[in-house]
Residue, then its C-alpha position, 0 to 999 in steps of 0.5 A: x497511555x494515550x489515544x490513538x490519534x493516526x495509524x499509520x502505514x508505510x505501504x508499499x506496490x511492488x509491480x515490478x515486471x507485471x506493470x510493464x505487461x499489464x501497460x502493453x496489453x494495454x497497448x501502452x508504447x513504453x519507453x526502452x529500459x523501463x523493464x530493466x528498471x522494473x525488474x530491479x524493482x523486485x529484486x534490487x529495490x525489493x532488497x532495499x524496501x527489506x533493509x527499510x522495513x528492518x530499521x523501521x521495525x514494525x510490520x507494515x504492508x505490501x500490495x503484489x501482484x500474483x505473478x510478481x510474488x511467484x517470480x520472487x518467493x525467497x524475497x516475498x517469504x523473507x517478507x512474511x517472515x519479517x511480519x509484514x502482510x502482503x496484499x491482493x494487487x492483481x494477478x498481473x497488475x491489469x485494472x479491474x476496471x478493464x477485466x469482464x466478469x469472471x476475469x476479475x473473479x478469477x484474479x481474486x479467487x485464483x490469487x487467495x488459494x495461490x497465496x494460502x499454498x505457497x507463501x502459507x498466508x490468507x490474503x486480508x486486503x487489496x490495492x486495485x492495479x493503477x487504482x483501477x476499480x471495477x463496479x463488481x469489485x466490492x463484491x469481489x473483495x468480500x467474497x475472498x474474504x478481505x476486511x479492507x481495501x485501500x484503493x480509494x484517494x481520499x482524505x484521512x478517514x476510513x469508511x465503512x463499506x457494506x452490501x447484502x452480502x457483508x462488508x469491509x473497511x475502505x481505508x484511504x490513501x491521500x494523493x500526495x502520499x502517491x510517490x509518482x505524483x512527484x518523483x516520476x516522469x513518465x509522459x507516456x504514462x501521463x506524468x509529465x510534471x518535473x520530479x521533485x528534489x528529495x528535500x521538497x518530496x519530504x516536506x510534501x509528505x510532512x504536510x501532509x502528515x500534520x494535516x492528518x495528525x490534526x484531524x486524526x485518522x490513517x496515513x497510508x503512503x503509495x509508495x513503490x520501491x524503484x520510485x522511493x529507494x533509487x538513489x536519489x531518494x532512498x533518505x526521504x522514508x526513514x526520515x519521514x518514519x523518523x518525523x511520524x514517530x516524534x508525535x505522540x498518539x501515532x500508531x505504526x501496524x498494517x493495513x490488516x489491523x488497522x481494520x481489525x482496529x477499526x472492528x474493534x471500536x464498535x461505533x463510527x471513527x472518531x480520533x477525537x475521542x480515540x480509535x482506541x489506545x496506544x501503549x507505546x505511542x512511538x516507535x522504538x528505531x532499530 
């Protein structure tokens, strides 16, 4: 057996059609034929994203919003079924940050009991909608009860996040690992830079992960399914899967167990001194 160097997930956002209602009650002017794309993105790329968690072969976890799981439960229970957790995304993909008050608290609290009564699971973490955190949201979050949210971009370390009325994990994203920094080109949305070929994409991920490896800590992606399994770059998540497995002290789970994980050590987060054991410190391939 071997320490536990990185736990990593290849987490996914599944906005689909709530991104492109979200943007325009925002007053965002988007671009004709996104929504054709983003309504694929809950079902043709959702489709893709199953296929990918099957040859993967260990669950992971994916953020929705509320009302994009309702649109798709078949898609969303085979998700379920397969052993993946689902996250709290919002109800409709708005940021928290441009809620008041009781919205915010009602989008968490509506969004647990819709996921307890008709998908049968509790709702553990969340991804805020565009990252776009509120001051009431730590409240919020432990109040629904969740022990994780991974809506900060940050470096690889998981951080420890308290108030009187409790606390949970804050278990990081890295900025690289977001695939719109790279394969997205949106002006109206601010993505104005090239799209990266895939071979460049992959080798960004690379790096990234050998900066994490070598400091020890979480590697969690934001990724989104029309963005990673279109055409043009549906290679770039088994091979990076691929490369993460042939390095030893690598542990593949959710985002849910990685907090149950970090519960677990009873101390500060230490990869130098193991975030606990590994029995199998690779993943077996479909």
């Amino acid at each position: 057996m071997s320490a536990v160097r990185v736990r990593a997930c290849l987490s996914f956002d599944i906005d689909g059609l709530a991104l492109i209602r979200a943007k325009r009650a925002l007053g965002v002017d988007l671009p004709d034929g996104l929504a054709d794309l983003m309504q694929r993105d809950q079902t043709v790329y959702f489709d893709r994203l199953l296929g990918f968690y099957d040859r993967l072969g260990v669950p992971q976890s994916v953020f929705i919003p509320t009302l994009t799981a309702r649109a798709e439960p078949d898609r969303v229970h085979r998700l379920i079924d397969s052993g993946h957790e689902i996250g709290f995304h919002g109800w409709d993909h708005l940021p928290f940050a441009s809620l008041d008050a009781a919205g915010e608290r009602a989008e968490f609290q509506n969004s647990v009991d819709v996921f307890r009564a008709e998908f049968g699971v509790r709702l553990r973490g969340m991804r805020a909608p565009s990252y776009g955190l509120s001051d009431r949201t730590p409240e919020n979050v432990i109040a629904a009860g969740m022990t994780y949210d991974s809506s900060a971009v940050a470096e690889f370390l998981p951080q420890r996040m308290t108030r009187a009325a409790g606390g949970y994990w804050s278990l990081p994203t890295h900025a690289q690992l977001d695939d719109w920094a790279h394969c997205v080109h949106l002006p109206r949305l601010g993505y104005d830079r090239p799209m990266l070929p895939a071979a460049q994409v992959l080798r960004v991920y690379k790096d990234t992960f050998d900066r994490c490896y070598a400091e020890g800590g979480c590697f969690v992606t934001v990724w989104h399914p029309f963005v990673t399994l279109c055409d043009r770059y549906i290679g770039v998540a088994d091979a990076l899967a691929d490369y993460i497995a042939g390095h030893t002290g690598v542990v593949f789970s959710t985002l849910a167990d990685m907090a149950d994980a970090l519960d677990a050590q009873r101390g500060p987060y230490s990869p130098q001194d193991g975030a606990g054991i590994s029995q199998a410190a690779r993943i077996t391939r479909a």
